[in-house]
C-alpha positions, 0 to 999 in steps of 0.5 A: 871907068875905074878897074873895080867899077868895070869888075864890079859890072862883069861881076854882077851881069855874069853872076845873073847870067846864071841865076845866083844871088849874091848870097848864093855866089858868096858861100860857093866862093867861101866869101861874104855877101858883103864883100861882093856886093861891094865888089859889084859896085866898084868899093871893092878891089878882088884879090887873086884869090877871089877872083880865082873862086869867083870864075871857078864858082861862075864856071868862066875862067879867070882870064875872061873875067879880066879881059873882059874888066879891060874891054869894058875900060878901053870903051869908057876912055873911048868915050 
């Protein structure tokens, strides 16, 4: 599994986990829904900048998001 497809699925389980739509996520993160969209599906790599407003909109830190990114990429190659 590639970064931006690993981002993409923490993305979106983390966004529905609170209940936000996409459209939602994006004006609290001042980003375009078609950017996160994109982002969830893996056709989009995050700048810093996005994922810092990402976490804060989400309310789960930056770091988590990434090392969470990672996890789900060593259990693809595992596989």
């Amino acid at each position: 599994m590639s970064p931006e497809e690993a981002f993409g699925f923490i993305l979106k389980s983390a966004r529905s986990k609170k209940g936000l739509s996409q459209e939602q996520l994006a004006l609290n993160c001042d980003l375009d829904r078609t950017f996160i969209s994109m982002l969830e599906r893996g056709q989009r790599q995050p700048s810093l900048t996005s994922i810092l407003a990402i976490s804060t909109s989400l309310e789960i830190p930056a770091n988590e998001l990434i090392r969470q990114t990672l996890e789900i990429m060593d259990e693809s190659y595992k596989t």
